[in-house]
C-alpha positions as CSV (number, residue, x, y, z in Angstrom):
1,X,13.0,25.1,-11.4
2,X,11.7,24.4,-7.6
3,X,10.8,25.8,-5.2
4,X,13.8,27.0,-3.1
5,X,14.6,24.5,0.0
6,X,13.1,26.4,3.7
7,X,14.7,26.9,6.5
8,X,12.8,25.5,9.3
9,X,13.7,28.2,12.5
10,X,12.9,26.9,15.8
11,X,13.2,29.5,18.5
12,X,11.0,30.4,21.2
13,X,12.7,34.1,21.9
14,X,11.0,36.6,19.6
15,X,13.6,39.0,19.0
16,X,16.4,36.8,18.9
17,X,14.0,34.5,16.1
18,X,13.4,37.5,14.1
19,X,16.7,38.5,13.5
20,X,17.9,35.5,12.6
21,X,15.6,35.4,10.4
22,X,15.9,38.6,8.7
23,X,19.7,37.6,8.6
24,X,18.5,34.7,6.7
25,X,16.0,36.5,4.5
26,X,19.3,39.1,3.3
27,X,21.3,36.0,2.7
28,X,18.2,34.7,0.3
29,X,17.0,32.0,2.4
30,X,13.6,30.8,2.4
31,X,12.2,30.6,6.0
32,X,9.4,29.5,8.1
33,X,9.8,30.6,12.0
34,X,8.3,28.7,14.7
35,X,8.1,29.5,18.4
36,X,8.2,25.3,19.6
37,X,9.2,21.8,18.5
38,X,5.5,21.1,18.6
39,X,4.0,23.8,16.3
40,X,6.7,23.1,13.9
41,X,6.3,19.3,14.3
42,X,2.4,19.9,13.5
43,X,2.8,21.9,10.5
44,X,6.2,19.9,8.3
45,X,5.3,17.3,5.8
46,X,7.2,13.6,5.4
47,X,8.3,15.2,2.0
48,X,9.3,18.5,3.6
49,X,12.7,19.9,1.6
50,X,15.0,22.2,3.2
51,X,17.1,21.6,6.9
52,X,16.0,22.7,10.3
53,X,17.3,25.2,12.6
54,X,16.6,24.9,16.3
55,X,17.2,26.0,19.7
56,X,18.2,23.5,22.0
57,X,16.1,24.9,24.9
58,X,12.9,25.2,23.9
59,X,9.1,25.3,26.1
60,X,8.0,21.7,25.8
61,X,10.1,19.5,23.6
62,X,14.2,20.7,23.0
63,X,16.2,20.7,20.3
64,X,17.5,17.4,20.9
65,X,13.8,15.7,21.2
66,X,12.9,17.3,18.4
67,X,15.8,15.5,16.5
68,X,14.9,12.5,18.3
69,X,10.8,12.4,17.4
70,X,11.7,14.1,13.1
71,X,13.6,10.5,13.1
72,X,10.9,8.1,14.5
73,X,8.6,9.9,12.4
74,X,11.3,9.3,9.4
75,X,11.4,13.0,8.4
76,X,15.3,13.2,7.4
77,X,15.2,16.7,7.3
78,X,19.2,17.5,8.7
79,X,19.2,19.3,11.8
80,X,21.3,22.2,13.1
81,X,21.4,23.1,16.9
82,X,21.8,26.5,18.3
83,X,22.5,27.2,21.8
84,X,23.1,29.8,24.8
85,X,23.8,26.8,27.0
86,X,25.8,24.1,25.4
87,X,27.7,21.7,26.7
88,X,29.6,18.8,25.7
89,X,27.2,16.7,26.6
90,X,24.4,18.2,24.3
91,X,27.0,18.7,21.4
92,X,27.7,14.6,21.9
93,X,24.0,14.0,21.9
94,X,23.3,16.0,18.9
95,X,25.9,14.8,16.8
96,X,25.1,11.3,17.8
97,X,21.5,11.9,16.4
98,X,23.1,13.1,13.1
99,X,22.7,17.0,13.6
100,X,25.0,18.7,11.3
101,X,26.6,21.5,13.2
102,X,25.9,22.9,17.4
103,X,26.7,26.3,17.2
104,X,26.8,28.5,20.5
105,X,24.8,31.9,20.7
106,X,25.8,34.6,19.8
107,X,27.2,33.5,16.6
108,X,28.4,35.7,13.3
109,X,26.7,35.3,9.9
110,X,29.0,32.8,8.3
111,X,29.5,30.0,10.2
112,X,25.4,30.3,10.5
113,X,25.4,29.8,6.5
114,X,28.2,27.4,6.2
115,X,26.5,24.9,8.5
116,X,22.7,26.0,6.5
117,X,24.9,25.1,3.3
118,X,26.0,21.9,4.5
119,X,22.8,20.7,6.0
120,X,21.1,21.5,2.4
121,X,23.9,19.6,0.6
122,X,23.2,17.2,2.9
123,X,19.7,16.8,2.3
124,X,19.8,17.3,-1.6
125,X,22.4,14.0,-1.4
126,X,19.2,12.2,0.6
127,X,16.8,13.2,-2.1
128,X,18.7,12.4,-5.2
129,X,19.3,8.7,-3.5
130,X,15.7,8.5,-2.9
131,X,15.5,8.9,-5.9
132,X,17.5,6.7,-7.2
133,X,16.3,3.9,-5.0
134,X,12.5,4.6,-6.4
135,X,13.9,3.9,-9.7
136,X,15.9,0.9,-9.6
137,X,12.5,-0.2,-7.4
138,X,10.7,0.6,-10.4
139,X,12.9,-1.0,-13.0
140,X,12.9,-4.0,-10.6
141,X,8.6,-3.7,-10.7
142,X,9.3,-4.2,-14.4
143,X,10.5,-7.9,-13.9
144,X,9.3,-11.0,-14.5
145,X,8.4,-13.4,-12.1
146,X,10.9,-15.6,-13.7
147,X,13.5,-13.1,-14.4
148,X,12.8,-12.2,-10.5
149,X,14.0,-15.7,-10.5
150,X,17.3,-15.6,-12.7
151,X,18.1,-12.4,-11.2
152,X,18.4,-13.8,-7.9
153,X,20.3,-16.6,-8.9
154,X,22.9,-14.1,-9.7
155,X,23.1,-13.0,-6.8
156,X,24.3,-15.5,-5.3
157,X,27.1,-15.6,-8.1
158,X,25.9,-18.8,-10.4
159,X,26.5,-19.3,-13.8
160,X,24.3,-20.0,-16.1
161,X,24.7,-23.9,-15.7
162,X,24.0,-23.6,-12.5
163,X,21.1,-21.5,-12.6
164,X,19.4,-23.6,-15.2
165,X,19.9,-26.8,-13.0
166,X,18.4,-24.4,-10.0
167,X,14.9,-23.6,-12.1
168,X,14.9,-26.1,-14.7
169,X,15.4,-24.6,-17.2
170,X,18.4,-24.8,-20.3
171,X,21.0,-22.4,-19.8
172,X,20.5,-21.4,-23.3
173,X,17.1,-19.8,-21.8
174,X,19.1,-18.3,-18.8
175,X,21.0,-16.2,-21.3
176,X,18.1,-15.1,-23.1
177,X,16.7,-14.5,-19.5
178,X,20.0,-12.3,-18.2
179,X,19.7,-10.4,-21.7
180,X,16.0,-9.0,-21.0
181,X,17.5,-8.2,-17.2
182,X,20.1,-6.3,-17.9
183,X,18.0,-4.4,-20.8
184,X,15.2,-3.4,-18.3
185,X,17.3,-2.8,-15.4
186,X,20.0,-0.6,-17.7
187,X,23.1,-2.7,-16.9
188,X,25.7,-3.2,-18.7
189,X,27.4,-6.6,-18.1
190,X,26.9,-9.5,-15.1
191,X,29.0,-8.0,-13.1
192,X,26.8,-4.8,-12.9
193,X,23.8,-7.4,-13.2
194,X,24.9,-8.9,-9.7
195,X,25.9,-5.8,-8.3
196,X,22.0,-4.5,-9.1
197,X,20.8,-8.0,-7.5
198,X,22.8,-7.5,-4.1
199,X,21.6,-3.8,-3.7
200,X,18.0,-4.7,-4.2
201,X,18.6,-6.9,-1.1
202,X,20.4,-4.7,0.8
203,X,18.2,-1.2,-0.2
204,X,21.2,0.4,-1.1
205,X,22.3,1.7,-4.7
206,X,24.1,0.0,-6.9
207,X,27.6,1.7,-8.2
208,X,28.2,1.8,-11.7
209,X,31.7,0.9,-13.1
210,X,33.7,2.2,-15.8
């Protein structure tokens, strides 16, 4: 097994940062306590795991910049917002920028872990997609330059005929060309075949039926 995921805390008041975090500690979270944004933003890795926990007023960037600068910098760590001071402005601006919960000081212990249980769910969905993604990418790496060729033919939902009239090829080769696809890609049929071909365009998975 892993390492367990951290909870980044972001909160510039001591006292109120430690108990939080000894709250968090007793509920067998994994934490790492920072004072600002920016100390936080200097010390998390692209391929940190875990969710972040912030005030929304903070010295230097808030809660909401923070959000703001973990996406341009395409950390997709998920985001939870504490506040003294909300309003619904903030909540709108948060939850716009994906944050998974905006929860008003002082709070009790369980909606705290309910939103920290959400946000990791969250983030373990991201991850195994990820993963997912790097490999049908390298399944797709796997391909011929012709089979690159066929496969993209499918796409656009041609037959065999037509695809051999497209490359020049006999449509007898096309089927030999299709069978070597769908045995490196792990597909199953065409229709899986095409669906595999779209979502390599798009970047997104591809479902499996049945």
């Amino acid at each position: 097994m892993g390492e367990p995921p951290t909870v980044y805390l972001i909160e510039d008041d001591a006292s109120v940062r430690d108990s939080i975090a000894l709250m968090l500690g007793l509920a067998g979270y994994r934490t790492a306590l920072f004072a600002d944004a920016e100390s936080f933003l200097a010390a998390v890795r692209g391929e940190a795991g875990g969710c972040v926990l912030t005030d929304l007023r903070l010295p230097g960037l808030s809660g909401l910049e923070l959000q703001a600068e973990l996406r341009a910098r395409g950390i997709r760590l998920p985001v939870i917002v504490i506040t003294a001071h909300g309003d619904v402005a903030s909540a709108r601006r948060a939850f716009l920028a994906e944050a998974v919960d905006f929860i008003e000081k002082p709070f009790e212990e369980e909606p705290l872990r309910a939103a920290i249980e959400a946000a990791l769910a969250r983030e373990r969905e991201h991850r195994a997609r990820e993963e997912a993604r790097r490999a049908d990418a390298a399944r797709l790496a796997a391909l011929t330059a012709r089979e690159r060729e066929v496969l993209e033919q499918a796409a656009l939902g041609l037959h065999a005929k037509e695809i051999a009239r497209a490359l020049g090829i006999s449509p007898r080769t096309v089927e030999v060309h299709k069978t070597r696809i769908m045995a490196k890609l792990g597909v199953r049929n065409v229709a899986e075949l095409v669906r595999f071909a779209l979502a390599a365009g798009s970047g997104e998975r591809p479902r499996r039926t049945g």
